[in-house]
N, C-alpha and C positions, 0 to 999 in steps of 0.2 A: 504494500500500500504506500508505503512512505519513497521508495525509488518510480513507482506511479504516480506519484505527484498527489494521491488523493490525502494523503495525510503527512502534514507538518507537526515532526516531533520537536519544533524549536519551541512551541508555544502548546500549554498543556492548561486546561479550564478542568478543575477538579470538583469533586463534591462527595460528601459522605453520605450514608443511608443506613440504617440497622434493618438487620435481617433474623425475624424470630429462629431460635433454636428449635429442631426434633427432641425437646425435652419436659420433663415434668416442670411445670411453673410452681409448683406447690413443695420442692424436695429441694432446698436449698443451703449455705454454707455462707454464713456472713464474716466479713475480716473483722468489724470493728466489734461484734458479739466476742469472736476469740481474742482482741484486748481488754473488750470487757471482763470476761472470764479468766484473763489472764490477773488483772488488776486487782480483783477480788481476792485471788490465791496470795496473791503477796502479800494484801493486806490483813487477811486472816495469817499468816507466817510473819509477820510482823507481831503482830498481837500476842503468839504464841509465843514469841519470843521477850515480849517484853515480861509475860507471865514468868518465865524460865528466869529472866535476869532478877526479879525482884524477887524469888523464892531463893534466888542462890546469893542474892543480898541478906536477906535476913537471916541467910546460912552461916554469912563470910567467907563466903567461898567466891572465887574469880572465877570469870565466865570468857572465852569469848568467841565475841559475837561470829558465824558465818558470813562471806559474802556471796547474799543473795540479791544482787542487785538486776543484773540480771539472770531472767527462772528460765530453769533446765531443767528435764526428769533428772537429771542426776544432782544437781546441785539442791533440788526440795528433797531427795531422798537421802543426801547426805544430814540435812539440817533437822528432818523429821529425828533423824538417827541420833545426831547429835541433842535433843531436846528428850530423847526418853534416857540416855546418859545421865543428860544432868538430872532428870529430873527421879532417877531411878532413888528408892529406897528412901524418899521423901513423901512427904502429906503432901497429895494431889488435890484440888479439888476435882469432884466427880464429872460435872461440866468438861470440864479441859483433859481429862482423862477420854472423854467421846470424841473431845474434836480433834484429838491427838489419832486416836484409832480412825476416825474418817478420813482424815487427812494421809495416814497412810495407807488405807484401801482403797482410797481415792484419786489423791492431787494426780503422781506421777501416770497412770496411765491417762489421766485427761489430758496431759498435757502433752503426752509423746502424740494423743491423737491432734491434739490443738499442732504441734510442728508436721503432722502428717499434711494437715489440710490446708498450713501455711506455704508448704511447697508447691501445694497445687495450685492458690492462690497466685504466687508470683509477684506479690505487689498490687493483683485487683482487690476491692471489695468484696468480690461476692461469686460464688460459683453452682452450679445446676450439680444435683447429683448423680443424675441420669446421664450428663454432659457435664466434664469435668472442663470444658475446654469453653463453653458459654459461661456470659460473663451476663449478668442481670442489667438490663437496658432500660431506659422509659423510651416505650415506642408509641408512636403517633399514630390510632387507630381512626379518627377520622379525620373530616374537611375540619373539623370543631377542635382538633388537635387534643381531645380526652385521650390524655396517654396511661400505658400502665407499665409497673415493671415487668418485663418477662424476660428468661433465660436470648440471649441476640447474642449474634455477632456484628460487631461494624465494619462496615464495606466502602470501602473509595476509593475513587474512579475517576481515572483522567481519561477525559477523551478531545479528540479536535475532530471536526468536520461532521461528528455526531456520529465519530469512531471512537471506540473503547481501545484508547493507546496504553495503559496499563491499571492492573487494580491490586487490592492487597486487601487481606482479608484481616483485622483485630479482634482482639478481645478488652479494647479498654474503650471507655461512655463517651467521650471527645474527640473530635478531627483534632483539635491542638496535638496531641499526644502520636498523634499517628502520622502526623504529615511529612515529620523529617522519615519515617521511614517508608513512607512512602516515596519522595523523592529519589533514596536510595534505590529501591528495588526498580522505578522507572529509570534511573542510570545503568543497573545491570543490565537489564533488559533489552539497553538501545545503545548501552555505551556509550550515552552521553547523555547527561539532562538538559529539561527544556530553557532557556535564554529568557521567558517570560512566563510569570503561571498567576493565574487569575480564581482566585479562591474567596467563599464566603468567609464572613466575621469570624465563622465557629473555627477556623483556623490561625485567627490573629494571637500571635502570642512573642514575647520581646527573644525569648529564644527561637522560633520559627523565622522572623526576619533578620534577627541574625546569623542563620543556617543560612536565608538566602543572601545574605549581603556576603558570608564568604565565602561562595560558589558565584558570585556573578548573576544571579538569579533577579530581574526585575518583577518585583511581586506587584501585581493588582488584588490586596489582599486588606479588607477591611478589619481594624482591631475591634474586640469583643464590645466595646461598649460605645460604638460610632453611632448606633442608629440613638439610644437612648442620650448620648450627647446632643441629639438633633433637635430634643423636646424643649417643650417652652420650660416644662417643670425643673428638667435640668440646668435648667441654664439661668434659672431664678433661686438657686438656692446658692448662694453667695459665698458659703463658706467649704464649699464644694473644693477640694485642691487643685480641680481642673481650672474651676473659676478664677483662682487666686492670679493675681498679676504679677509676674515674674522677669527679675531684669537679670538679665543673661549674664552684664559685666561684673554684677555686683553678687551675682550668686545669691541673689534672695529672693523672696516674697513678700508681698505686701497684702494685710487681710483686708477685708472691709471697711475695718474700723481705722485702718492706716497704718497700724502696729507693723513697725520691720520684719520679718522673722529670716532670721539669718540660719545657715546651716551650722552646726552641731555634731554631724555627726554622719556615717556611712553603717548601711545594716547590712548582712551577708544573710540570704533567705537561700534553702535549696528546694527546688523543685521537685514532684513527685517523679520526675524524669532524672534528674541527679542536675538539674541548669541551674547552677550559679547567680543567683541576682543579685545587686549592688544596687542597694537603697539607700537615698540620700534623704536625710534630715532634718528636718527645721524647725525650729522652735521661734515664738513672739518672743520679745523682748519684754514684755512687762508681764509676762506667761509666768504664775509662783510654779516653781521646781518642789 
């Protein structure tokens, strides 16, 4: 097609789309349940250990503490271990004598399962049980855009001439997250990427235009929050930082009210992708600290 003339890979028009799973909607694995679950363990392992330090205070006896900072079946099965040690041939109470026995007919195998279903995760949210490889999507069921979560995959698509020049198939809820590899895989594919690529909002992101600014990449690519900056509402709420008036030489801002606010300071944020951000700071000048 492309030594036919009928399709130019210099210039690629993308879009994404989710595509429901062949799986159960109802048989699911959530990531942030297994930190919650996780969170809870510790904090019940913390408790128990503060009960161990203060029985072996009033013993006189020195203690010390495990590092359970971060939980591994082995490192809760070492400290359960080390808690019936100390706490052996001593006045228990009866309470904490149960949550000692639960905790070890319990904690460690939840947790080898919690790192079983962390591998399959991979850094998503959420996975189908039936399909370990669907990732939970809200999908747009009608014109009315009533979405719901179900097991998807997401799907996108470059094409030119209203040909499908390449596609790549994810498992994560955003075009942001997918674009630079999609880039990738349409450069293996053609041995070279496109010179221009024309993408919705849902692709705008400060590491995506920086992927294409160092590849030579001329993006027609709107940032996530372009159309909602267009509103009257946005654009009357004064204290908005987009609003704020900013002088380039002086490296400041100035709010509403006139107040200077001078930079402070540089923040290092990482992204769920591992992208580096460099955030800068500002603080008023008559701002109490």
């Amino acid at each position: 097609m492309v030594e036919e003339g009928f399709v130019s890979i210099k210039e690629a028009f993308i879009d994404g789309t989710k595509i429901e799973a062949n799986a159960n909607r109802y048989t699911f694995v959530w990531g942030n349940a297994i930190k919650t679950n996780n969170e809870k363990i510790k904090e019940q392992l913390e408790a128990l250990w503060a009960y161990v330090e203060q029985v072996c205070k009033e013993e006189q006896e020195e203690i010390t503490k495990p590092d359970f900072t971060e939980l591994s079946p082995e490192k809760v099965e070492a400290t359960i271990n080390s808690i019936n040690e100390a706490l052996a041939n001593k006045k228990v109470d009866k309470t904490v004598k149960q949550e000692i026995r639960y905790a070890a007919k319990n904690w460690v195998p939840k947790l080898k399962e919690y790192e079983e279903k962390e591998q399959i995760l991979k850094g998503r949210n959420s996975y189908s049980k039936t399909d370990a490889d669907a990732t939970f999507m809200r999908i747009k069921e009608d014109h009315m855009l009533n979405g719901q979560l179900k097991p998807a995959y997401n799907l996108m698509i470059s094409t030119n001439h209203q040909f499908c020049t390449c596609y790549t198939i994810g498992q994560f809820t955003t075009d942001t997250t997918m674009l630079i590899g999609h880039y990738e895989e349409f450069s293996q594919l053609h041995n070279t990427h496109p010179n221009e690529v024309t993408a919705d909002a849902g692709c705008g992101s400060e590491e995506n235009y920086e992927y294409m600014e160092e590849k030579s990449i001329t993006p027609y690519v709107k940032f996530n929050y372009f159309h909602k900056e267009q509103s009257r509402k946005w654009q009357q709420e004064w204290f908005r930082q987009e609003n704020l008036h900013y002088n380039q030489e002086k490296d400041c801002y100035y709010c509403p009210m006139g107040q200077i606010m001078r930079k402070i300071g540089i923040r290092t944020d990482k992204t769920k992708t591992g992208f580096m951000q460099h955030l800068s700071l500002y603080l008023a000048a008559n701002y109490p600290l």
